[in-house]
Wavefront OBJ file of the C-alpha trace (Angstrom):
o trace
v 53.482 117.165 84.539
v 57.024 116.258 84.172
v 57.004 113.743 87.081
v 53.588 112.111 85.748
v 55.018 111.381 82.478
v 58.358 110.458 84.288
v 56.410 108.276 86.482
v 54.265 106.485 83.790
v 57.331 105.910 81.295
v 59.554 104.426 84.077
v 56.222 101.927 84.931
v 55.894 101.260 81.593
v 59.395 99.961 81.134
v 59.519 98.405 84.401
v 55.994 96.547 84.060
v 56.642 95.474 80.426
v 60.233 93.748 81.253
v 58.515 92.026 84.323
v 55.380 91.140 82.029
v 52.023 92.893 82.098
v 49.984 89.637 83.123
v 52.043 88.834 85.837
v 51.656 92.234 87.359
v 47.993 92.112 87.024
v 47.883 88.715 88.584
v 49.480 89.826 91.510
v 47.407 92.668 91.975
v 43.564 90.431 91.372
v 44.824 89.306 94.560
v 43.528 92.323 96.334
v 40.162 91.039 94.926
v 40.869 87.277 96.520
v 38.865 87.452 99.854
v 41.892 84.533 101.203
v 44.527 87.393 100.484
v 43.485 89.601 103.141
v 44.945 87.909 106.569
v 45.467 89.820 109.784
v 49.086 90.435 108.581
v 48.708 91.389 104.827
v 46.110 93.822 106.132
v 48.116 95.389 108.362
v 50.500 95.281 105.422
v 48.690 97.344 103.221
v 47.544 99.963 105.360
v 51.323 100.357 106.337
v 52.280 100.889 102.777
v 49.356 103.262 102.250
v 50.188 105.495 105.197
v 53.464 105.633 104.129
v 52.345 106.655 100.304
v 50.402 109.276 102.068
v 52.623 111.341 103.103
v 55.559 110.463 100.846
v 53.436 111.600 97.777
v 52.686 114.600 99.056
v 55.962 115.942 100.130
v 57.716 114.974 97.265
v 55.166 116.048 94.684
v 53.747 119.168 96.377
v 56.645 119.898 99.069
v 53.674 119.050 101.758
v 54.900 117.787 105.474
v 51.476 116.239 106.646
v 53.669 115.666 110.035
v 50.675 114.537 112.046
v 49.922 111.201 109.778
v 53.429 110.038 111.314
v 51.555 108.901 114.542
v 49.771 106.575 111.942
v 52.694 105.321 110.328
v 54.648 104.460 114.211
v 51.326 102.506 114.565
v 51.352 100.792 111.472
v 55.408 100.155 111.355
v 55.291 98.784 114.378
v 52.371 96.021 113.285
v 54.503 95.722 110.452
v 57.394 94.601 112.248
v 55.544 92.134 113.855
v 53.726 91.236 110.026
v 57.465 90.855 108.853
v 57.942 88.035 111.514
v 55.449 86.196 110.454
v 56.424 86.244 106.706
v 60.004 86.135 107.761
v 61.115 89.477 105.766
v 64.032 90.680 107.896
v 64.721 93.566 105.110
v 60.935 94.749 106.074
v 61.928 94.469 109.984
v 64.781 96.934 109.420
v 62.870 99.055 107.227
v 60.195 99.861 109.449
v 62.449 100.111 112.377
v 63.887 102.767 110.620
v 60.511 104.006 109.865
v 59.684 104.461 113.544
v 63.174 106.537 114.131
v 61.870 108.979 111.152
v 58.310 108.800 112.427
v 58.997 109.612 116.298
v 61.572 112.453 115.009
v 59.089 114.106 112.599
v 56.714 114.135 115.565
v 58.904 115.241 118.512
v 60.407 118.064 116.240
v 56.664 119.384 115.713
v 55.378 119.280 118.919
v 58.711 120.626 120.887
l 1 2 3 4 5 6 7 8 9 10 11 12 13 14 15 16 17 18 19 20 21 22 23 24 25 26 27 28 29 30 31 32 33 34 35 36 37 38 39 40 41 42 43 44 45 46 47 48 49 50 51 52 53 54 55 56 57 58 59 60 61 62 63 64 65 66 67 68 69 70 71 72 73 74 75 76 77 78 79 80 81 82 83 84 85 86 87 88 89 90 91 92 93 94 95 96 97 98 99 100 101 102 103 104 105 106 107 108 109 110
């Protein structure tokens, strides 16, 4: 419960310095049929892979090792999503990804 309430008052405070309407406007783009290119797909399900089994570990203390085959997939279309929006941070990042993702996978299965 602790975590929740941490969670919520750190979003609150975050959201309200940034502005509440601007968040929101950001995130009606999801609704925007034009948002949803080949790369901002690819994009999304990358992030929510990721959330997947971050949540879980950290919350609960669950590996769900297996999903990491999803997430080398998707950080490596992300890679090439970052070239097209030219976000070198987000090229390093997933390549970093991969190194966690293949390493979580080889320690499981050897």
């Amino acid at each position: 419960m602790k975590y929740i309430i941490g969670f919520l008052l750190a979003i609150v405070i975050l959201y309200s310095i940034i502005g509440w309407k601007k968040i929101f406007k950001r995130y009606k783009m999801f609704l925007d049929k034009k948002y949803w290119t080949d790369y901002n797909t690819i994009e999304f399900a990358a992030w929510f892979t990721k959330a997947i089994i971050i949540i879980p570990g950290l919350v609960f203390g669950i590996e769900l090792w297996y999903l990491h085959f999803l997430t080398l997939i998707t950080s490596a279309l992300l890679i090439w999503a970052s070239m097209k929006k030219n976000l070198p941070t987000l090229i390093a990042f997933n390549t970093i990804w991969i190194c966690i993702s293949l390493t979580i996978i080889i320690r499981n299965i050897w």
